[in-house]
C-alpha positions as CSV (number, residue, x, y, z in Angstrom):
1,X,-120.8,77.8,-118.1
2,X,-120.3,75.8,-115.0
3,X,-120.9,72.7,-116.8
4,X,-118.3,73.0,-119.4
5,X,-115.7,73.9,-117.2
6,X,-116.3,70.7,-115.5
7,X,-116.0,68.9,-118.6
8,X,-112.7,70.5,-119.4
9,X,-111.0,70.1,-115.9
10,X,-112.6,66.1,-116.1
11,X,-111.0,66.2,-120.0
12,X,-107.3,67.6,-118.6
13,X,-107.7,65.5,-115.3
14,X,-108.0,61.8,-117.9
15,X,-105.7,63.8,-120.5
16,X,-102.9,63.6,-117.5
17,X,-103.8,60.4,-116.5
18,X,-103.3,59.1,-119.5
19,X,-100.0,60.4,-119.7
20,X,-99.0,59.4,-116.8
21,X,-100.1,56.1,-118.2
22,X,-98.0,56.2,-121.1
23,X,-94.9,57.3,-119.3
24,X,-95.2,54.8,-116.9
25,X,-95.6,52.2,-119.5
26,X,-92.3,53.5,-121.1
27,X,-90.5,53.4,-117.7
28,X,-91.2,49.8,-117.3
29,X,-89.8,49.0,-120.8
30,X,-86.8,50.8,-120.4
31,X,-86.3,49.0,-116.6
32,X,-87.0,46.0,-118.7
33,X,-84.6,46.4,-121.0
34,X,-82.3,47.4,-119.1
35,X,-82.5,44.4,-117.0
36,X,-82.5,42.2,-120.3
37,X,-79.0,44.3,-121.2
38,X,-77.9,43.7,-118.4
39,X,-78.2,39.9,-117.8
40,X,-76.9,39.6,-121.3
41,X,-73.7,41.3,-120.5
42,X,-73.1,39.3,-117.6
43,X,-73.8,36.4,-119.9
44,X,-71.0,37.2,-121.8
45,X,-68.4,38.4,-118.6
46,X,-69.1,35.0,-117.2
47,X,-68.3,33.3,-120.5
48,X,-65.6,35.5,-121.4
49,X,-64.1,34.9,-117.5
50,X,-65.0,31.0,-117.8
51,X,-62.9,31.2,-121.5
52,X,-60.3,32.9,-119.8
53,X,-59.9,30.4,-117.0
54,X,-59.6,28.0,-119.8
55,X,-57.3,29.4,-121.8
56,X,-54.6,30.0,-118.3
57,X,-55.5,25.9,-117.6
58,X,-54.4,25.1,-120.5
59,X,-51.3,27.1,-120.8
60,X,-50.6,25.9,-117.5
61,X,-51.4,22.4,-118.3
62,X,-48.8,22.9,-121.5
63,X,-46.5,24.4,-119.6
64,X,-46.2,21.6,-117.1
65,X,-46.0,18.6,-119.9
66,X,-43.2,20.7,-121.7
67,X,-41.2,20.1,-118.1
68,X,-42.3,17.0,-118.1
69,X,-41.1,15.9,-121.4
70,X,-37.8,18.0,-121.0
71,X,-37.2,16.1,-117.9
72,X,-38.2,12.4,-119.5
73,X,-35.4,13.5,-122.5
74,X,-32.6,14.2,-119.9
75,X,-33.9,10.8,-118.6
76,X,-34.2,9.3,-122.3
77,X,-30.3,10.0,-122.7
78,X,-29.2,7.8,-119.7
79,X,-30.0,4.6,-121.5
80,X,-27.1,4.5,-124.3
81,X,-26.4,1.6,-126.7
82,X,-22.5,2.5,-127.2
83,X,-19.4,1.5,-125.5
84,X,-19.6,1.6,-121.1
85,X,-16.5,0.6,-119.2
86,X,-16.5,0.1,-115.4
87,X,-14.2,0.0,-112.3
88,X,-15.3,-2.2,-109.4
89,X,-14.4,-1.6,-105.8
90,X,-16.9,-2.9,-103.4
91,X,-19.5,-2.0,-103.0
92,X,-19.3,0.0,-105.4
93,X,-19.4,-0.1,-109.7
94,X,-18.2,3.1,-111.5
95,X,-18.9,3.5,-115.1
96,X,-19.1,5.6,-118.1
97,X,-20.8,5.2,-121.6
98,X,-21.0,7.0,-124.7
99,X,-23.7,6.5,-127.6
100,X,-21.1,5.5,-129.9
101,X,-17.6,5.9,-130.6
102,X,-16.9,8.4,-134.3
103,X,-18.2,11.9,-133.8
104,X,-17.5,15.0,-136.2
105,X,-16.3,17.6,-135.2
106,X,-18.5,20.1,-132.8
107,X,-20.9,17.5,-132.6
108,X,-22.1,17.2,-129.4
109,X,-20.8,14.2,-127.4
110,X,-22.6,12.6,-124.4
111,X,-21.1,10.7,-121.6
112,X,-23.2,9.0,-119.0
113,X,-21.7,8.9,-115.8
114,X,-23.2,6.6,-112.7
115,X,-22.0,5.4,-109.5
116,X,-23.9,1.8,-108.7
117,X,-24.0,0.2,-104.8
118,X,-23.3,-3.6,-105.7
119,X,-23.1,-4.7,-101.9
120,X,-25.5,-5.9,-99.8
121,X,-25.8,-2.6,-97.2
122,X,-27.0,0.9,-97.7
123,X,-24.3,3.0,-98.4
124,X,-24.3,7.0,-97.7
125,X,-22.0,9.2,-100.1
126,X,-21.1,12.4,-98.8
127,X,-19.1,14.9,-101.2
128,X,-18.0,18.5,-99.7
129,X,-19.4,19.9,-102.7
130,X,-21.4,19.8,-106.2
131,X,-22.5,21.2,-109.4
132,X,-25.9,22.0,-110.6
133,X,-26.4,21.5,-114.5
134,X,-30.3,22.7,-115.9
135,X,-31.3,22.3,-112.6
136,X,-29.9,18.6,-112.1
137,X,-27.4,17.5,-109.6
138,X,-23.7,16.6,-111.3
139,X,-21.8,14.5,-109.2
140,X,-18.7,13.1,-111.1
141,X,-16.5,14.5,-113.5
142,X,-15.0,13.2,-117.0
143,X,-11.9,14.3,-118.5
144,X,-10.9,13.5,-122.0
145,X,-6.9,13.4,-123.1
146,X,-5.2,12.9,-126.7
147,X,-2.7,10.3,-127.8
148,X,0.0,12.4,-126.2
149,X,-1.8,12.0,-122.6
150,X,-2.2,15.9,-123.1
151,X,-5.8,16.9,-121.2
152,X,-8.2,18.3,-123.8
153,X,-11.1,19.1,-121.6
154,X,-12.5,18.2,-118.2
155,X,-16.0,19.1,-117.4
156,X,-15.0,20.3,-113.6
157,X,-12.9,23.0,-115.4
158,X,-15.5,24.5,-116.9
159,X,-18.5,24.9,-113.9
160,X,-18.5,26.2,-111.2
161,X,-18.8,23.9,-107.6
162,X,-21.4,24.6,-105.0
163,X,-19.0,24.5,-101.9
164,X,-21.8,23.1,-99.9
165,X,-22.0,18.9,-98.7
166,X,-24.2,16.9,-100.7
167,X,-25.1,13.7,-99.4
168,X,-26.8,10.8,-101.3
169,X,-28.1,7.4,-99.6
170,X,-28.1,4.3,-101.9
171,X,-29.9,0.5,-101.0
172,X,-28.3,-2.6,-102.8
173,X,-28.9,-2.1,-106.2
174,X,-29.7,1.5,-106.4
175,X,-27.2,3.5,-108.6
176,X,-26.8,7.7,-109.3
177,X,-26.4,8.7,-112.9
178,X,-25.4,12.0,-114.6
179,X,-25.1,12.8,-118.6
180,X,-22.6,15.2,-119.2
181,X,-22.2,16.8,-122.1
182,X,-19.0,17.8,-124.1
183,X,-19.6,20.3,-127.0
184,X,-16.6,20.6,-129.2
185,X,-17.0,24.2,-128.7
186,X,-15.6,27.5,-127.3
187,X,-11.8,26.7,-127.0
188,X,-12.4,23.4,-126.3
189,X,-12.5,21.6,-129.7
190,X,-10.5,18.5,-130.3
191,X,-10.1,18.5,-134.0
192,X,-9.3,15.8,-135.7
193,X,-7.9,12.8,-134.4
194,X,-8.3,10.0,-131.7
195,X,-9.0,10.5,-128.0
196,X,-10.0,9.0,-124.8
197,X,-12.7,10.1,-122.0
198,X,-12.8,8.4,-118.3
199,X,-15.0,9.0,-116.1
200,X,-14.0,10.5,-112.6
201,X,-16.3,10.2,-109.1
202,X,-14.3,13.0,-107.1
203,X,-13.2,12.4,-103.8
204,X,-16.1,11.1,-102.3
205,X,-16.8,9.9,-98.6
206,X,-18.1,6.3,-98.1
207,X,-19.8,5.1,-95.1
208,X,-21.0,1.1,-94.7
209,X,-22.2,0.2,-91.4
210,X,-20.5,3.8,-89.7
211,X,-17.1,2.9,-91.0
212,X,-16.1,5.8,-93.1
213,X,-13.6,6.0,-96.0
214,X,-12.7,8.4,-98.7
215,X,-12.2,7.3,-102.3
216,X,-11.5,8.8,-105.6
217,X,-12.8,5.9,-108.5
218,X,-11.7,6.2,-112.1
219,X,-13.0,4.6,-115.3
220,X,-10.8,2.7,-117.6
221,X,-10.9,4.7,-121.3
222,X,-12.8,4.5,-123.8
223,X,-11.0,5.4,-127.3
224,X,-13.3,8.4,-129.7
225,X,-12.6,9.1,-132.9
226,X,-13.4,12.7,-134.4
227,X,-13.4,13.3,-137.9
């Protein structure tokens, strides 16, 4: 009697044993796999986080060469192979150009406007105020009359001035240019017919080796035809 119930107490004692055997070899399989899951979804947050830094690069990246090549096409429309008149009056060279000379009507019309030091000293320019224009500085002004002298539109007329001094340094040979342009638009269409556009610098202060003088330069016309 003693005997067998040592043999069952030694048969429940393995029987538990081996269960504890068999839960423990569960446990570590579920740790493991757990640990598996778990470095495979930080696999894919680090590549999903890595993509996403990529993909905000790159917009940035686009984002920048879209300024870039908005500002190189403002730039693109100084050079003009139309008409360009100029005033001299040491040291400086006032001009305006156009890309041609017959437009249509409400077709926009662009007029580069610069202001060039021909002498051989640095010159300072100092206006009382200015106008801003998609972010670039405007410094002069164009007007544009009919056959009857009657004044069809002036770009000043139309913006507003920052009343604030801007002032502008220039070595021989340097020049400032602005493209302004005129829309045929709003009230301010021409119609039909012939006109002429000058360019304008505003009343500007000039100062060559600390001798200071104001001046107001104008362009000779050049004659547009709308049709």
């Amino acid at each position: 009697m003693l005997a067998r119930c040592d043999r069952l107490i030694a048969f429940r004692t393995i029987g538990w044993t081996f269960e504890q055997f068999i839960y423990g070899l569960r446990l570590k399989y579920w740790i493991e796999l757990e640990y598996k899951l778990g470095v495979c979804l930080r696999g894919f947050g680090s590549l999903f986080a890595s993509r996403f830094r990529k993909v905000i690069f790159l917009v940035v990246v686009l984002l920048v060469a879209l300024t870039v090549g908005v500002y190189a096409y403002m730039i693109s429309l100084s050079p003009h192979a139309g008409p360009r008149v100029s005033v001299v009056s040491p040291p400086l060279e006032f001009s305006i150009g156009l890309e041609k000379t017959e437009f249509q009507q409400a077709e926009p019309i662009n007029m580069t406007v610069s202001l060039k030091n021909v002498g051989n000293e640095m010159i300072q320019l100092m206006w009382t105020s200015y106008y801003l224009y998609y972010d670039q500085r405007m410094y002069f002004d164009f007007v544009i009359v009919d056959e009857n002298d009657t004044l069809v539109y002036q770009w000043t007329g139309e913006h507003l001035a920052f009343a604030a001094v801007l002032t502008e340094t220039l070595n021989p040979g340097e020049q400032l240019v602005s493209v302004y342009p005129w829309y045929q638009l709003y009230g301010y269409e021409g119609g039909e017919g012939t006109y002429y556009v000058k360019g304008l610098t505003r009343s500007v202060h000039l100062t060559v080796n600390d001798q200071t003088s104001t001046i107001l330069l104008e362009t000779p016309s050049i004659t547009i035809i709308i049709n």
